[in-house]
C-alpha positions in Angstrom: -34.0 -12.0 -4.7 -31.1 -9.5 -3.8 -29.0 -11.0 -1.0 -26.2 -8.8 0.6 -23.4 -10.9 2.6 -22.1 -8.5 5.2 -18.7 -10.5 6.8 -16.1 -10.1 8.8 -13.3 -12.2 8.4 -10.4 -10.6 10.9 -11.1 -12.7 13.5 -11.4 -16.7 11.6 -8.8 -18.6 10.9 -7.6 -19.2 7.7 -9.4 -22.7 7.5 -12.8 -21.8 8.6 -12.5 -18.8 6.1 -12.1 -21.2 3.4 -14.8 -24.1 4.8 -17.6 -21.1 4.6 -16.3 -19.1 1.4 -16.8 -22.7 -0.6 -20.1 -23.4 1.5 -21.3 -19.6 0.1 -20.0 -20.4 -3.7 -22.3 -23.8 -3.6 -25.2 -22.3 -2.4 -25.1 -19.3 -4.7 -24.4 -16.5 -2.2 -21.2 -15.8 -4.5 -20.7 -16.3 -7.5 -18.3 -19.0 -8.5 -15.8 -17.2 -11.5 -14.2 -20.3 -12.8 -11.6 -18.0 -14.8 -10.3 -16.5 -11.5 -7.5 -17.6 -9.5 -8.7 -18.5 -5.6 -7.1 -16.1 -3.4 -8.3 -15.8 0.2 -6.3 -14.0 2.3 -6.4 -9.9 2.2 -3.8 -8.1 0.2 -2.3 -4.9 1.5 0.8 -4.1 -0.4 2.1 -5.3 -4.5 5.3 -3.6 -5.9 6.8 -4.3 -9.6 10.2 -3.2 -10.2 9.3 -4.1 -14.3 6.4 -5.3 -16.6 6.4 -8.7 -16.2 7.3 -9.4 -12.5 5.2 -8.8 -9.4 5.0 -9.2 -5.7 1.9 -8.9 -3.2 1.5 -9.3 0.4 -0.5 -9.8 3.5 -2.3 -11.7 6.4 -0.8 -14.8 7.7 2.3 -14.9 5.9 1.1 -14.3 2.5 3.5 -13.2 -0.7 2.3 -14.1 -3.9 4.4 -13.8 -7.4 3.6 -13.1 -10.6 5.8 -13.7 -13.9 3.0 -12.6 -16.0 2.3 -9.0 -15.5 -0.3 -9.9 -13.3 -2.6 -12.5 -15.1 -1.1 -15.3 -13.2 -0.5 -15.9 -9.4 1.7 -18.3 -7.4 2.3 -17.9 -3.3 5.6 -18.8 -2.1 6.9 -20.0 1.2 8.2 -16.7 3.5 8.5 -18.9 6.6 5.9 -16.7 8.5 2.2 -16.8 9.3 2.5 -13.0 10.2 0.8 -10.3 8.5 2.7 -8.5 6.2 1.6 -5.1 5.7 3.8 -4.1 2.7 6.5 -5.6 0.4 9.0 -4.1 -1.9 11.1 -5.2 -4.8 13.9 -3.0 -6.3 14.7 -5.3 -9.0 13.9 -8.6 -10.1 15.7 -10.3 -7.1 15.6 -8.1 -4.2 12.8 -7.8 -1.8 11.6 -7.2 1.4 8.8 -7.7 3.5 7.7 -6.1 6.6 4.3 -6.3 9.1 3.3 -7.3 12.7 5.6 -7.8 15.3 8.5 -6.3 14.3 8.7 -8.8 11.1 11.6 -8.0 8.4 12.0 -10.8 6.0 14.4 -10.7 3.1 15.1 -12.3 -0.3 18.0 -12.3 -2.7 16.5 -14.3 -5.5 12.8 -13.5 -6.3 11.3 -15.1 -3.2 12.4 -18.1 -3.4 13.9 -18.4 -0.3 13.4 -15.7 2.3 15.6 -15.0 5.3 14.5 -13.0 8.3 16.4 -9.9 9.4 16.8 -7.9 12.7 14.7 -5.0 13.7 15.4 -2.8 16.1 12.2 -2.7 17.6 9.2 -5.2 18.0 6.9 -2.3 16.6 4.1 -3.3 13.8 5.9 -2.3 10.6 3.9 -0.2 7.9 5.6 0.4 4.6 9.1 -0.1 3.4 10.6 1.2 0.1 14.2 1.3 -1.3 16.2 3.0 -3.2 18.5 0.7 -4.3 19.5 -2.9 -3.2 21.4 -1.5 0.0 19.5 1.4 0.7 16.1 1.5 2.2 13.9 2.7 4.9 10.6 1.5 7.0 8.1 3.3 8.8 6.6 2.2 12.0 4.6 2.9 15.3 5.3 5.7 17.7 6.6 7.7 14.8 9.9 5.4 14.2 12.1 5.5 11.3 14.6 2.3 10.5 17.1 2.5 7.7 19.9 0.5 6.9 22.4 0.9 4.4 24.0 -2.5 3.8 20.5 -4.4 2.2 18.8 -5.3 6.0 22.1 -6.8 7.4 21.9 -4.2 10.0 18.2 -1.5 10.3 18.6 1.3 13.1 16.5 3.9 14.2 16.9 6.9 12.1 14.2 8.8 13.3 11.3 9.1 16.4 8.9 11.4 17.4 5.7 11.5 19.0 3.4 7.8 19.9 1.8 8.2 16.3 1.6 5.8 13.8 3.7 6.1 10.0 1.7 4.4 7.6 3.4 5.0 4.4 7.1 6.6 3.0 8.3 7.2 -0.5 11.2 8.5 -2.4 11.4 10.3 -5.4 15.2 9.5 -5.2 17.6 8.6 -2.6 18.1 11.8 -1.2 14.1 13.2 -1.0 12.0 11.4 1.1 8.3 11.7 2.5 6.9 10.0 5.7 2.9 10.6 6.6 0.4 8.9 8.9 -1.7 9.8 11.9 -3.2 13.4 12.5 -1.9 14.5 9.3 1.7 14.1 10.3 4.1 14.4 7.0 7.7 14.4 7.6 10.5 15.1 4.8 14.3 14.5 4.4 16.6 16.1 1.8 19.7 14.0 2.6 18.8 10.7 2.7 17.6 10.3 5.6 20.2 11.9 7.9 17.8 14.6 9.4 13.8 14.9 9.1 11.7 17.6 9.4 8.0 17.8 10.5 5.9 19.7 7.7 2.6 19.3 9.1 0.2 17.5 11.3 -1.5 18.5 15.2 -3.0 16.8 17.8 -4.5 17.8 20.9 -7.4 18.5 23.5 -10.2 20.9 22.9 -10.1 22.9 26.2 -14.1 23.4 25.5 -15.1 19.1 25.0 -11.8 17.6 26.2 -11.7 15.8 22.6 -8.8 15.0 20.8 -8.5 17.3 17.9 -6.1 16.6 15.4 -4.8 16.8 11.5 -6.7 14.7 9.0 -5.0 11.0 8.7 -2.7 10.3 5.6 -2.8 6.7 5.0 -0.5 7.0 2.0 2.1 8.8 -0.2 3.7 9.2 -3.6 6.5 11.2 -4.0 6.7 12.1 -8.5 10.2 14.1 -8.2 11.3 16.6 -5.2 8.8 19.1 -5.5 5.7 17.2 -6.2 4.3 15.0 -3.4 0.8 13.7 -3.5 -1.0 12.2 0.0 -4.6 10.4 0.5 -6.8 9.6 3.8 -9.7 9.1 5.8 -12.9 10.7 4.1 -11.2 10.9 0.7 -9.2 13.5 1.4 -6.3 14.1 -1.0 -2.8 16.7 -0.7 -0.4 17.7 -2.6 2.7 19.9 -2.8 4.2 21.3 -6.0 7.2 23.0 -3.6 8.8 20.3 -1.6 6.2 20.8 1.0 6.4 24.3 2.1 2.6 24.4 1.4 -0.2 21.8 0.4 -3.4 22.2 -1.3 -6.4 20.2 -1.0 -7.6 18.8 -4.2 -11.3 18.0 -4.7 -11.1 14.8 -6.6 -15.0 14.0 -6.4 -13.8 11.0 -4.3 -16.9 9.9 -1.6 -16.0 10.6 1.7 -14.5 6.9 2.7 -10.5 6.1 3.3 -8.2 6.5 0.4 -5.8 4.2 1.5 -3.7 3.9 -1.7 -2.0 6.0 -4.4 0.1 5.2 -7.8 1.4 6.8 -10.6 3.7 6.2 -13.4 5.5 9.7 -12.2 4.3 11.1 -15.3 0.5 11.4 -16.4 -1.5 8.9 -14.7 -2.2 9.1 -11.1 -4.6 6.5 -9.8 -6.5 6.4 -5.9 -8.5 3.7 -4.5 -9.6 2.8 -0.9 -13.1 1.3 0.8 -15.8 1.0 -2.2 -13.6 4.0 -4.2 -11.2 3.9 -6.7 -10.7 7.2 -9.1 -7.8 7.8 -12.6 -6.5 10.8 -13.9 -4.6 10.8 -16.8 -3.4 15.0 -16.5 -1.9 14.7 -13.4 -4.2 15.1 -11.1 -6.7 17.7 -13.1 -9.7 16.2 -13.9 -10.5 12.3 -11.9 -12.5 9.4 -13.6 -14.3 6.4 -11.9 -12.4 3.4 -14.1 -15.1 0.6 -15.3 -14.3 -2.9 -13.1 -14.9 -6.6 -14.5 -16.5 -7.6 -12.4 -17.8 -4.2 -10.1 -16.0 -4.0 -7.1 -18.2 -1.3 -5.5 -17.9 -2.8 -2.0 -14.5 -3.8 -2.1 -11.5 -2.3 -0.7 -8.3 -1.6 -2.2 -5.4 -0.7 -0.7 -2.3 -1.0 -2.7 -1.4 -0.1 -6.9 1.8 -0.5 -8.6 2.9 0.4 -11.7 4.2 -2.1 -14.3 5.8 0.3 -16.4 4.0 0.3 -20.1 1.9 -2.7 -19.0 -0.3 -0.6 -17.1 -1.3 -1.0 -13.3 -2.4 -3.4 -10.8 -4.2 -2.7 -7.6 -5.0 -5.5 -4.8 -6.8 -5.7 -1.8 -9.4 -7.7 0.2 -10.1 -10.9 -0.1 -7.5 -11.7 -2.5 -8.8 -9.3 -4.6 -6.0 -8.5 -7.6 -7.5 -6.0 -10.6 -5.6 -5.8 -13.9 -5.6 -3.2 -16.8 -3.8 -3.1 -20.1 -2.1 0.0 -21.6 -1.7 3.7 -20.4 -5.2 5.0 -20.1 -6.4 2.9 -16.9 -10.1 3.1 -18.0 -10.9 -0.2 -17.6 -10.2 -3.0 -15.3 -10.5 -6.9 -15.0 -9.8 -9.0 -11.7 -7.7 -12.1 -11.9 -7.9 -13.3 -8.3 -10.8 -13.7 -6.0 
């Protein structure tokens, strides 16, 4: 007999989470993979600034470290029960860590000891990405911008716009940067951050229905140098520019139409997609897409974050705990190490 365990677990508490999941494993509802670490809490952002070091984060205070390049998982102490929504390494000893309620929390030696730092606002943080171990950036609600310059001693506004939500901000280096989120907004500096311009992205009323009527959301993007910027969202819909954003094409990547919230590459062939139940490769950048084989199948998971380790390959995490592996250049193949 088939049984298909439909949950959600948003709303329990950590404990309760864990008194059912063990109750499910004993009674055969899931299976029990003794070779996996046990990982419960969902997984929204990892970042590896080299092969053999990684970081992961998400609900209730989670960031979890690897030494390993990936095999291996440890969670340290961050001092918060907050979600954090993404986390970002420069080097081996610089991080930060960002999520509800305005929540900045920085670390100067791996994450072994995390302090928290100021934000400007008390806005649910989205992504953050640096540059260097001074320089970085976060995107927010209501279309807000924070920088800082001195590592997180100090994060100002650099930018707002309309009440939309930024979801995601990359550099391809510390002068070109991209911002996208709701109703296909994408915003773009050439300076660092000193002035942004809207590319793209509407919202409004039909004056026929009264609906809202608006861009397609972006949920994420990678920016490979200055000219080339690729973007994923809701019903697999996927962007890119090869001009620095003076137009975008859509790319038909065979993708099902479900959110795409993640993107990676290794800024020079592979580029790699995944979101609810999908998760697609290309090795030409961006020709051709391949569905990647999964130890065990994860066809109704979610994913929704990849990072490159450099020659090691990728990872890619996302509910449940959920952390997938693969080995070498051609991301063909994948097996999870968490569950």
């Amino acid at each position: 007999m088939n049984v298909r365990l439909v949950l959600s677990w948003s709303d329990l508490p950590r404990t309760a989470f864990r008194v059912l999941l063990c109750l499910f494993v004993l009674s055969g509802l899931i299976p029990n993979f003794s070779q996996a670490q046990k990982i419960y809490d969902d997984l929204f952002s990892v970042t590896f600034p080299n092969e053999k070091e990684g970081w992961a984060s998400g609900r209730w205070g989670c960031v979890l470290h690897t030494a390993d390049r990936g095999k291996s998982w440890v969670r340290l102490n961050t001092g918060t029960d907050l979600t954090l929504s993404s986390v970002f390494f420069v080097d081996s000893k610089n991080g930060w860590a960002v999520g509800e309620e305005g929540i900045i929390i920085h670390t100067k030696d791996g994450g072994k000891n995390w302090e928290k730092q100021k934000s400007p606002v008390r806005f649910f943080h989205m992504k953050v990405f640096f540059v260097s171990p001074l320089k970085g950036w976060i995107v927010s609600e209501q279309t807000h911008i924070l920088h800082t310059s001195d590592g997180g001693k100090t994060w100002t506004v650099q930018f707002k716009d309309q009440d939309f939500i930024l979801k995601s901000i990359s550099f391809s280096d510390p002068l070109h940067g991209w911002a996208v989120g709701e109703f296909g907004y994408i915003y773009h500096t050439r300076n660092g951050g000193n002035t942004w311009e809207r590319l793209a992205g509407e919202y409004g009323l039909s004056v026929k229905t009264g609906e809202i009527e608006g861009g397609t959301f972006l949920f994420d993007v990678k920016a490979l140098d200055p000219q080339t910027v690729w973007a994923v969202g809701i019903d697999g819909y996927v962007i890119k520019t090869d001009n620095g954003g003076k137009t975008w094409k859509e790319v038909k990547t065979g993708a099902p139409k479900t959110q795409l919230f993640c993107i990676g590459s290794d800024r020079k062939s592979s580029l790699l997609m995944g979101g609810f139940g999908a998760f697609l490769y290309s090795s030409d950048r961006g020709r051709t897409w391949k569905t990647p084989q999964f130890t065990p199948p994860a066809t109704y998971d979610w994913f929704y974050g990849i990072a490159n380790r450099g020659q090691a390959g990728f990872v890619a995490v996302g509910g449940g705990g959920m952390i997938y592996i693969n080995e070498g250049k051609n991301p063909s193949n994948w097996n999870r190490v968490a569950y």
